[in-house]
Structure formats: structure tokens, C-alpha cells
C-alpha positions in Angstrom: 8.5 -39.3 -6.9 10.0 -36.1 -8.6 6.5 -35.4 -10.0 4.8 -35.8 -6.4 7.3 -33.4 -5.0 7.0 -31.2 -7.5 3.1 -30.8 -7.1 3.5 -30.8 -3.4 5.9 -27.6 -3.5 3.5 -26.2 -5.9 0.7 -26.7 -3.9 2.3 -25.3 -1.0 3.1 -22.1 -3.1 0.0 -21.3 -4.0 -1.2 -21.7 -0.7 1.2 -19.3 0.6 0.0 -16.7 -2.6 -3.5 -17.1 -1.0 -2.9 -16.3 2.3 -0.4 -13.3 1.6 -2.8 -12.2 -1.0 -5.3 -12.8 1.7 -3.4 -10.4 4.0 -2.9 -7.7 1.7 -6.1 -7.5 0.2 -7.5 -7.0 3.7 -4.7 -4.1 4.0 -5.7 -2.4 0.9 -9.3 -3.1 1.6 -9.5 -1.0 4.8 -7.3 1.9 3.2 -9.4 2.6 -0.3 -12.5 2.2 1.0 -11.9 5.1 4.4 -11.1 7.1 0.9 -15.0 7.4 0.1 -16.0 6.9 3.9 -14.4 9.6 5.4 -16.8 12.6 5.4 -19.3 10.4 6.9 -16.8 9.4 9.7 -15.9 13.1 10.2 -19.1 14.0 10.5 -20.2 11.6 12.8 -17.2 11.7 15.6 -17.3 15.7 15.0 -14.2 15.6 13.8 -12.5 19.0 12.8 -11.0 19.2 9.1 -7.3 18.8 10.4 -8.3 15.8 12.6 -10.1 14.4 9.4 -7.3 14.3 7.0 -5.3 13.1 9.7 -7.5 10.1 9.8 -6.8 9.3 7.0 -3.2 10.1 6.2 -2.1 8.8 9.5 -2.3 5.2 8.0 -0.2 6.3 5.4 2.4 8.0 7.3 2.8 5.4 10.2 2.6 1.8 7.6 5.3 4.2 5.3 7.6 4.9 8.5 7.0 1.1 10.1 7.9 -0.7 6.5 11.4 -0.4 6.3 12.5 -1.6 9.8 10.1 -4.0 9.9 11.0 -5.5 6.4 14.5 -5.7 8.2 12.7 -7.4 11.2 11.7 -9.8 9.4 14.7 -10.8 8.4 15.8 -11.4 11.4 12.9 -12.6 13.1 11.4 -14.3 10.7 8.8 -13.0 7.8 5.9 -15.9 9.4 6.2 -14.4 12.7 5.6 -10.7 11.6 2.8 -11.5 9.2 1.1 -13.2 12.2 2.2 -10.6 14.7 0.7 -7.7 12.1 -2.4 -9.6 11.3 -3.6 -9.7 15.3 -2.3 -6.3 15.8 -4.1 -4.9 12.6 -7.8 -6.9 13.2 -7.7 -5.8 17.0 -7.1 -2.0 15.7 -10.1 -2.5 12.9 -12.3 -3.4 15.9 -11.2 -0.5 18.1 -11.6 1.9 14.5 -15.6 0.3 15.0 -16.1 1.4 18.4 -14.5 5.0 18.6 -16.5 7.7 20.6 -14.3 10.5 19.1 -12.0 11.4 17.0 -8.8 11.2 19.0 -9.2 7.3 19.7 -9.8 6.8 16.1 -6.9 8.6 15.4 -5.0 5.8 17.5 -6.6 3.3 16.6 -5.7 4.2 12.8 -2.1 4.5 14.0 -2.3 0.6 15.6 -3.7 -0.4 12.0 -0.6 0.9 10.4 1.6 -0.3 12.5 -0.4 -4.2 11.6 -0.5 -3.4 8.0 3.3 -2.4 7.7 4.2 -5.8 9.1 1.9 -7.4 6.4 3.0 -5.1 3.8 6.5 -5.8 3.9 6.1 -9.8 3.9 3.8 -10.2 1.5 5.9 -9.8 -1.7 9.0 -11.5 -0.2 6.4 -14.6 1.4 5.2 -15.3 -2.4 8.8 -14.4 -3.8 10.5 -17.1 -1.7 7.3 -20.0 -2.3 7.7 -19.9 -6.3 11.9 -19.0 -7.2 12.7 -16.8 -9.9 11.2 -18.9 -12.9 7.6 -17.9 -11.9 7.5 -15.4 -9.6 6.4 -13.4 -12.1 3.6 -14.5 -12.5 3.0 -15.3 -8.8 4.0 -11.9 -8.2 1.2 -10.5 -10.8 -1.4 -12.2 -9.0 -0.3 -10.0 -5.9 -0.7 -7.1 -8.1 -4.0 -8.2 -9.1 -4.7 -9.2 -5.5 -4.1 -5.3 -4.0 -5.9 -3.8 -7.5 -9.1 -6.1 -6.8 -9.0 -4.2 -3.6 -9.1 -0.9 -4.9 -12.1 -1.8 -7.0 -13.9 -3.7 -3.9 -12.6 -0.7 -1.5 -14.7 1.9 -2.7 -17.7 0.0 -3.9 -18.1 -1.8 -0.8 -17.2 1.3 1.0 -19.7 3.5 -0.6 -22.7 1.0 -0.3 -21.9 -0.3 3.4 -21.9 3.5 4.3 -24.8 4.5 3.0 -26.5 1.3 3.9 -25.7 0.8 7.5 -23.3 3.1 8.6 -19.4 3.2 8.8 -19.0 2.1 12.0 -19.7 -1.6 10.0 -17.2 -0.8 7.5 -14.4 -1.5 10.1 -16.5 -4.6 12.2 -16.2 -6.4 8.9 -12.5 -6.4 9.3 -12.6 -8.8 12.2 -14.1 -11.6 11.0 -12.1 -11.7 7.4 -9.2 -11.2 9.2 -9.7 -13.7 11.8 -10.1 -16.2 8.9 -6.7 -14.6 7.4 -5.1 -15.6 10.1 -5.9 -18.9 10.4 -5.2 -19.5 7.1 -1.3 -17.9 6.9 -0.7 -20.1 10.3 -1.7 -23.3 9.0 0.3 -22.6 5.1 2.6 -20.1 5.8 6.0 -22.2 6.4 8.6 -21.4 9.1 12.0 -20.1 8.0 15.1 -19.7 10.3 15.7 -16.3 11.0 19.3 -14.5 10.3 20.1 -14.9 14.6 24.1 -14.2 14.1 22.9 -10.7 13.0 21.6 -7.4 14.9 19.0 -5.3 14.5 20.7 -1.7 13.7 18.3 0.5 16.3 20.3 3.4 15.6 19.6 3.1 11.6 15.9 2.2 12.5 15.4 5.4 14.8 17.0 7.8 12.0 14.8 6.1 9.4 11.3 7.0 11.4 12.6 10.7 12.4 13.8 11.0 8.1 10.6 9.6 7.0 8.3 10.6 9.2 9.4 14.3 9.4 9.7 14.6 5.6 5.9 12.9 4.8 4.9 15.5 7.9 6.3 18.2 6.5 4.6 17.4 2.5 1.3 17.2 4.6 1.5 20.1 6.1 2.2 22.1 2.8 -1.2 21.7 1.3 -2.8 23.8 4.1 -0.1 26.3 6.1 1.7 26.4 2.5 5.5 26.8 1.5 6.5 29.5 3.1 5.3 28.2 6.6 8.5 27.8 9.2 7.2 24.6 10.6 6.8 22.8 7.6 10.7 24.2 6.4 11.8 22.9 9.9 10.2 19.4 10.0 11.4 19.0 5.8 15.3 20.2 7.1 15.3 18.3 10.2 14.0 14.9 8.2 16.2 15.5 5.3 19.1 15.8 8.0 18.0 12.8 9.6 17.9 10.8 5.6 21.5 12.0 5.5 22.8 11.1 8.6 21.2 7.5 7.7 22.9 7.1 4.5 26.1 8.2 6.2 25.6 5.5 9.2 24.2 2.4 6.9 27.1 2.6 5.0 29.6 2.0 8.4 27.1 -0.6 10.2 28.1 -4.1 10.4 24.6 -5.2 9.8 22.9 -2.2 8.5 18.7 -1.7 8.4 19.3 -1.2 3.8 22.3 -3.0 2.7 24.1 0.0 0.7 25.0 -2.6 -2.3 21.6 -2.6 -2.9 21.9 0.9 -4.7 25.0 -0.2 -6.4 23.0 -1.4 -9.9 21.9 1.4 -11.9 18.9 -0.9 -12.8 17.9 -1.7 -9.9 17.9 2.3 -8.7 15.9 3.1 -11.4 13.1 0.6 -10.5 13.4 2.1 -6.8 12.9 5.5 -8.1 10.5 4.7 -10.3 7.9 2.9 -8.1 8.3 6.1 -6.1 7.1 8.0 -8.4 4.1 5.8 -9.9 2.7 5.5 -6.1 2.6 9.6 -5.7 0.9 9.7 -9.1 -1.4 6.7 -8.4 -2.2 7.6 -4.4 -3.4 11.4 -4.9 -5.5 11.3 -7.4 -7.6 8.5 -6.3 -8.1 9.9 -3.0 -8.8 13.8 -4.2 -11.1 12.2 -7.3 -13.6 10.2 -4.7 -13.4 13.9 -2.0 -14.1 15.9 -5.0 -16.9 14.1 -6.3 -18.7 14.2 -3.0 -17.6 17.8 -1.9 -18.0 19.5 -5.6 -20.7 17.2 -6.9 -22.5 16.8 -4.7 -22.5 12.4 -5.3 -23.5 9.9 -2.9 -19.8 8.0 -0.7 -21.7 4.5 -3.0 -22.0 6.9 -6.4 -18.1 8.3 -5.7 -17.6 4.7 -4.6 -18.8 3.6 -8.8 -17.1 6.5 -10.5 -13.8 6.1 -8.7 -13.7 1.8 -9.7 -12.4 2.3 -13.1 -8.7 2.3 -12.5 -9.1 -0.3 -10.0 -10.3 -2.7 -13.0 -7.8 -1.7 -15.6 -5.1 -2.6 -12.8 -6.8 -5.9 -12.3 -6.5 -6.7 -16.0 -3.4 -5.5 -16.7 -1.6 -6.8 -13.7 -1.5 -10.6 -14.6 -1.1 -9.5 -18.8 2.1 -7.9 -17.7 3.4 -11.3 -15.5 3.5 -13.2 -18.9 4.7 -10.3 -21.3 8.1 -10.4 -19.1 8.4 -13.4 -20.4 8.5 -12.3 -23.8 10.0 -8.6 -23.4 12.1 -7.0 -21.2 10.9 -5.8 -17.8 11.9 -2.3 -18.5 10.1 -2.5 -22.0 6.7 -3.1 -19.8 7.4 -0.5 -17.3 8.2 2.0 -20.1 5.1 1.3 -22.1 2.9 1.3 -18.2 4.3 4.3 -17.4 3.6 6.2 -20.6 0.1 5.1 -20.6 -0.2 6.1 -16.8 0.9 9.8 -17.5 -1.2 10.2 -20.5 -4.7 9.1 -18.4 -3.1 11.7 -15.7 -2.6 14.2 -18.5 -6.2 14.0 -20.2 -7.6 13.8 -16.6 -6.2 17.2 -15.5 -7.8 18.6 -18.5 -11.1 17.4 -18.2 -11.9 17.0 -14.6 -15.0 19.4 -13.6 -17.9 18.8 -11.3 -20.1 18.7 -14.7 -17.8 15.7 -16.6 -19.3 12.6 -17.6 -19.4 9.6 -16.4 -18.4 7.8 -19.5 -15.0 10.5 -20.1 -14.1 10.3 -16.4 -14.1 6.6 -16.1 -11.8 6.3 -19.4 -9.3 8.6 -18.0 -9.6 6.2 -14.3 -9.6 3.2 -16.7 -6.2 4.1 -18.9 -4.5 5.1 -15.3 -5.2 1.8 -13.9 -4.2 0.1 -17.3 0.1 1.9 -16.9 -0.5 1.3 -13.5 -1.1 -1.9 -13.8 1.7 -2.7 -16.5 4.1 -0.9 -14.7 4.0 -2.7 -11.0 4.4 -6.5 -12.0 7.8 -6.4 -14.0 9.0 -3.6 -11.8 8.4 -5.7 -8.5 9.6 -8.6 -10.3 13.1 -6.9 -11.4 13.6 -5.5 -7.7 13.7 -9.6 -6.4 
């Protein structure tokens, strides 16, 4: 009987890894590929060159602001419930994205898939974290990473080629269907966990937390084109820095806060905060301004970019699951170290050799050894955060 139950709560956590991965994958999915999809999207909704970038970082911005309340949220409502909830709201948004006249409706329709991703995003790892316990989430959670690196090599392939094929518009009607499937899926496995009811929701945290984040992300966008000296982008930095402060100061007094402030409180565990920070800027920007700069410089093809820009997607898919089973073996901060170093080298060689004339063969090495430290660097760190 031991046995039985044994296979039965491993078959219910894999089935639970399938449909977060599920979710997740469709997440990343719709971000990397809009990364070699966008000029043609610009170009057919007229969109200006402010309204185009704002396509795209929109996503970013609104599923970076939504994250940490909703991960809070789910806590209290109940991580099933917000998958769900983020899985209709994010497949009704990809089918509003497909049938934009102009660019101001896909703006908002970008903003509603945020706001569905977020709640995805912020269940996923905790969903597959709670199915498997400590002794293999590892590994579990190294199939997540492989999960959102597979997506990063299908994004731009598939983005490129559907593109060029038969327009973008079908990019984003593909969304429905897969995530209509998602969704049936995570409602049939995912199981049903009392929420935390005794507790409230700290609205006053949660408000402070969109005005920090999304004033500091505005301001760090606006940068690149009014530049440093510009007085709105010093007033929107000042005013969300004042806002991150004022958080910290009430978090610390709330009976129930949005971040629990012992969560800082080991040095470890601040470190592998800080350092995922820092891997997703260096992991984000250049895959983004690689695929623009091979269209706009080089004059390639969104399904040739789409090729040229898969290489660090694969070397995160292999490295990913390698580095659930070193932790076994090796420290997680041995792993990270070793990721890390490899990450900044391919960065390093990269920014030496990228011009519109490099080769295919150096360029996709550089991608390759970036996705490699990428790769090596997300599964322990995850895995020491829980």
C-alpha cells in the first residue's frame, strides 16, 4: 500500500509539472517570439517607434509590477485559483492581441496579457515546489527551467517562420487554442489547497509596491531615448525609489505584510535574490537588442533573426536539467558561481564581436555559452530560494 501511494503522489506530481510547465511555456512563448515579430507588427498597425517599444516592454513592465502582489494573493487565495484566473485572463488578451485595428488596443490588450501571465508566473514555481518536497524539487524544478528555455528556442523560431509565413496576426490566434487546452489540463491535476483566510491582504503594501516598481522600470525605459539628464525620467526614478522606501519601512510594521521582512534576514538567501536580479537584466537585453539588430542592421529575415538568436535558448535547455542533478553532488552556490562566470564571459566575447558582418558560426557560440551560465545558474538558484 506504501508503494501504491507512493506512485500515486508521484503521479500526481508530475502531472502538476506538466500543467505549470504547460502554463509557463505558453507565457514565455508569447513574450520571445513578439521579440522577432515586432517590426512587422509596428509596421502593420502604423505604429510610431515609442508606441512600438511600448508594445513590447509593456508586458514586461505590467507581469514585473502584478508578480509580487499576486504571488501574495495567492497565498491567500489560493495558487489553483490564480493560475486558472491568469490562464482565462491571459488567452482572452492573446485573442484580443489577434484582432487589434491599431496600436492603442494592442497596447491594452498587451497590458491584459501581463496581468494573465503575472498570475501564472508567480504559481508556477511554488505549484511544482509544493507537488515534489524538498528531496526532488530540484530536479522538478530543472525541468521548469528547461520548460521556459524550450520556449526561448520555440519563441523565435516559430515566431520568425509564422510571420513571414502567414502573418503575425496568427502568431497570437495560436495562443487560444494551446491555452484553452492549458487550462483544461491545470483544472483537472492541479489540486486545491486551503488558502491562509485568518490573514489580510496588505493593499496599502500592494499600492506602494506598483507605484516603486512601476515608476522605477518607467523611468530605466525612458533613459535609453530622452537620456539622463531628462527631468521626467529623474522625477519618475525619485518618486519610485521614495515609494520602495516607504514600502520597506511599512512591511516591516504590518501584521500580515505583502514580503515577509525575515525573508531578507539570511545572507544566503539575499544573495540568491540579488543575484537572479542581475542574471535576468544580463539575459533579457541582449536577446531582445540581438534579434532588433539583426533585422534593423543586417538587414535578416524576423525567421533568419528568429535561427541566429536560438542558440542560447538550447544551451539553457541543456544545462538546465545537468544543473538539477549536480546540486546533488556540489553545492548550490558552487553551480551558480561556475553559471554565472560562464554567463559573463559569452557577454564579454559577445560585446567584442558583434557587427552586422559576424558570422553565424562566432555569433551562435557566444548565444550558445550565454545560455549554457544561464542555464547553470537558474536551477540551483531557484532551488536554494524554496
Amino acid at each position: 500500500m506504501t508503494t501504491h501511494g507512493a506512485d500515486g503522489e508521484d503521479r500526481a506530481g508530475w502531472a502538476v509539472l506538466a500543467a505549470a510547465s504547460a502554463g509557463a511555456l505558453l507565457c514565455f512563448l508569447n513574450l520571445s517570439a513578439l521579440n522577432v515579430a515586432l517590426p512587422a507588427v509596428a509596421r502593420s498597425l502604423h505604429a510610431s517607434p515609442t508606441q512600438a517599444s511600448w508594445i513590447l516592454l509593456s508586458y514586461m513592465l505590467v507581469s514585473t509590477v502584478c508578480i509580487l502582489s499576486f504571488g501574495r494573493l495567492a497565498d491567500l487565495w489560493g495558487r489553483r485559483r490564480l493560475f486558472l484566473a491568469g490562464l482565462c485572463v491571459f488567452v482572452a488578451a492573446c485573442a484580443a492581441c489577434a484582432f487589434a485595428p491599431d496600436a492603442g488596443v494592442m497596447l491594452a490588450a498587451r497590458i491584459c496579457q501581463a496581468v494573465g501571465a503575472a498570475g501564472v508566473m508567480a504559481n508556477a514555481s511554488a505549484l511544482v515546489g509544493d507537488a515534489f518536497g524538498r528531496r526532488r524539487m530540484g530536479l522538478a524544478l530543472g525541468v521548469l527551467a528547461m520548460v521556459a528555455a524550450l520556449a526561448q528556442v520555440v519563441g523565435p523560431l516559430a515566431g520568425g517562420f509564422v510571420v513571414s509565413w502567414w502573418g503575425w496576426r496568427v502568431l497570437f490566434m495560436l495562443n487560444v487554442p494551446l491555452g484553452l487546452c492549458v487550462l483544461a489540463l491545470s483544472w483537472k491535476v492541479l489540486p486545491a489547497v486551503a488558502p491562509a483566510r485568518s490573514e489580510r491582504f496588505d493593499l496599502a503594501g500592494a499600492a506602494l509596491s506598483f507605484i516603486g516598481i512601476g515608476c522605477v522600470t518607467y523611468a530605466l525605459s525612458m533613459a535609453g531615448t530622452r537620456g539622463w539628464t531628462s527631468m521626467p525620467v529623474w522625477a519618475f526614478m525619485l518618486a519610485g525609489l521614495g515609494a520602495v522606501a516607504l514600502f520597506c519601512r511599512v512591511q516591516v510594521r504590518a501584521s500580515s505584510p505583502l514580503v515577509d521582512p525575515s525573508l531578507f534576514g539570511d545572507p544566503a538567501r539575499r544573495a540568491a535574490y540579488a543575484g537572479i536580479l542581475l542574471l535576468s537584466m544580463a539575459q533579457a537585453a541582449p536577446l531582445v537588442l540581438v534579434a532588433l539588430y539583426l533585422q534593423a542592421c543586417a538587414g535578416l529575415e524576423p525567421s533568419q533573426a528568429g535561427l541566429r538568436v536560438a542558440p542560447v535558448a538550447f544551451g539553457m535547455l541543456m544545462a538546465a536539467p545537468v544543473a538539477g542533478m549536480l546540486i546533488r553532488r556540489f553545492s548550490p552556490e558552487s553551480v551558480c558561481v561556475g553559471g554565472m562566470l560562464l554567463a559573463a564571459g559569452a557577454l564579454a566575447i559577445l560585446a567584442t564581436l558583434l557587427r552586422p558582418e559576424i558570422g553565424a558560426v562566432q555569433l551562435s557560440l557566444c548565444l550558445w555559452g550565454l545560455g549554457l551560465g544561464i542555464g547553470s545558474f537558474v536551477t540551483p538558484n531557484n532551488a536554494s530560494i524554496l
